[in-house]
C-alpha positions in Angstrom: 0.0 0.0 0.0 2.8 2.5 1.1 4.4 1.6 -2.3 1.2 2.6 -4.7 1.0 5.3 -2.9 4.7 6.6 -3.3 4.8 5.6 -6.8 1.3 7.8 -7.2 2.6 10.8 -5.7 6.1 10.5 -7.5 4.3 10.2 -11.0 2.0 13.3 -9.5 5.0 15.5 -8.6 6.9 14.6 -12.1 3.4 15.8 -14.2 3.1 18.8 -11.6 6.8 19.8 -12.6 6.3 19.0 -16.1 3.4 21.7 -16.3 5.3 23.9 -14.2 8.3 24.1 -16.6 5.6 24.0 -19.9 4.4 27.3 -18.6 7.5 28.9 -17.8 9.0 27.9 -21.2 5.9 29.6 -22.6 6.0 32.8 -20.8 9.6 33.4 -21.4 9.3 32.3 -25.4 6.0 35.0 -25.5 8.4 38.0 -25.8 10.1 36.0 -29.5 6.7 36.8 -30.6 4.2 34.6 -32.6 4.5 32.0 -34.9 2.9 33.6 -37.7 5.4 36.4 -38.0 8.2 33.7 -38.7 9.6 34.6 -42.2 8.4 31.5 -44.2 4.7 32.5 -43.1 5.1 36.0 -44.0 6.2 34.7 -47.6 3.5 32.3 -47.6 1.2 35.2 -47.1 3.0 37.3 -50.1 2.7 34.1 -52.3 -1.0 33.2 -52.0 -2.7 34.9 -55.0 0.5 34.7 -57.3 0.4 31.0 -56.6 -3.4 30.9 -57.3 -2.6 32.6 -60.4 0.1 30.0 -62.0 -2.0 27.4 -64.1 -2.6 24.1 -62.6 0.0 22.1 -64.9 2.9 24.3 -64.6 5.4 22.1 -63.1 8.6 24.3 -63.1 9.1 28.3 -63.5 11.6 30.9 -63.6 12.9 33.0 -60.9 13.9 36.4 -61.8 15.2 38.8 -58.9 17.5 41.8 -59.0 20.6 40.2 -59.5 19.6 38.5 -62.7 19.2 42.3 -63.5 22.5 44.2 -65.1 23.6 47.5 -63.5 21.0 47.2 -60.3 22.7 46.9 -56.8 21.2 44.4 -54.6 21.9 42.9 -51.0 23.4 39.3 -51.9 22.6 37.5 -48.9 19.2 38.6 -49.1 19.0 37.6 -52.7 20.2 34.0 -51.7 17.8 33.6 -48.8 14.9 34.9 -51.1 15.4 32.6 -53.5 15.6 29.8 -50.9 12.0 31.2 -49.6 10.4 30.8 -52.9 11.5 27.6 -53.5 9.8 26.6 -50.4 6.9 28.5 -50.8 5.9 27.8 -54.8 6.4 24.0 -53.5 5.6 21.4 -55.2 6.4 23.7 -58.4 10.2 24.0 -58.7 11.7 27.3 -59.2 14.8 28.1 -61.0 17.2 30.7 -62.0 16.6 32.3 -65.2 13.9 33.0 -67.9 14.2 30.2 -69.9 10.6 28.5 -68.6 7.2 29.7 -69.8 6.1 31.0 -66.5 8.3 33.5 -64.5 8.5 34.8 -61.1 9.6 38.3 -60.6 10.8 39.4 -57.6 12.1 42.7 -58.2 12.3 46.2 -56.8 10.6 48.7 -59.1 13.7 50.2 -60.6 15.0 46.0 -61.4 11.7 45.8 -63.3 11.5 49.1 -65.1 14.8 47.8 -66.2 13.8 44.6 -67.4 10.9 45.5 -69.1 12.5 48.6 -71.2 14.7 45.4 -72.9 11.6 42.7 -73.3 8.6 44.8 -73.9 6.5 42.9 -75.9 7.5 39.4 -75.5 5.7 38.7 -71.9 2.4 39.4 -70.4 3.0 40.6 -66.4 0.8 40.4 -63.8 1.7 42.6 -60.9 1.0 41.4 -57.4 1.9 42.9 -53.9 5.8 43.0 -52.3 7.4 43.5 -55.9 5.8 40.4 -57.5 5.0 39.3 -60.5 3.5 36.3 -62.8 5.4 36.9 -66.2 4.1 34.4 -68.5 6.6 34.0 -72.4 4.2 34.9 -75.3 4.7 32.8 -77.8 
């Protein structure tokens, strides 16, 4: 009897501590801020309608940014962990450098498109979306 009712209020004490140390874990982790502000949400969020927007079938599109742009200064690092974001978030649909596919996606800062347009007028519909984004789809 004296050993049930050890091995009942050791197991009570180890769940007591285990909430105990739950709670303080989450008060001290509040101040990082929520989960939904992480960066892959936040691109997530920028991605929704331009993702909507890609037909169905495509299995594989561009990426253009600002470095693929001559002459524009850009931020290498970020450009790297850009592209690594949109990889993710266009997933299953594989992004990759360049315009060579039929369907692009522009990430570029207003003077990086201005740019890029002025030298393919003409060949590409665009669709602009929010955050310097855009659906360029190779007429053919």
């Amino acid at each position: 009897m004296l050993r049930s009712f050890l091995r009942i209020t050791i197991l009570g004490v180890v769940i007591l501590w285990s909430v105990y140390q739950s709670v303080n874990y989450l008060n001290a982790t509040k101040s990082l801020g929520s989960l939904e502000e992480d960066p892959v949400t936040i691109w997530e969020s920028k991605f929704k309608k331009l993702k909507k927007a890609l037909p169905a079938d495509v299995k594989t599109v561009g990426y253009l940014a600002d470095w693929d742009i001559q002459d524009i200064e850009y931020s290498n690092g970020d450009q790297h962990g850009e592209y690594v974001l949109v990889q993710y978030v266009l997933s299953p649909v594989i992004a990759v450098r360049g315009s060579e596919p039929e369907w692009i996606i522009g990430n570029l800062t207003p003077r990086a498109y201005k740019k890029w347009w002025s030298t393919t007028q003409g060949q590409y519909e665009v669709t602009f979306f929010k955050h310097n984004l855009y659906l360029i789809h190779r007429i053919e």
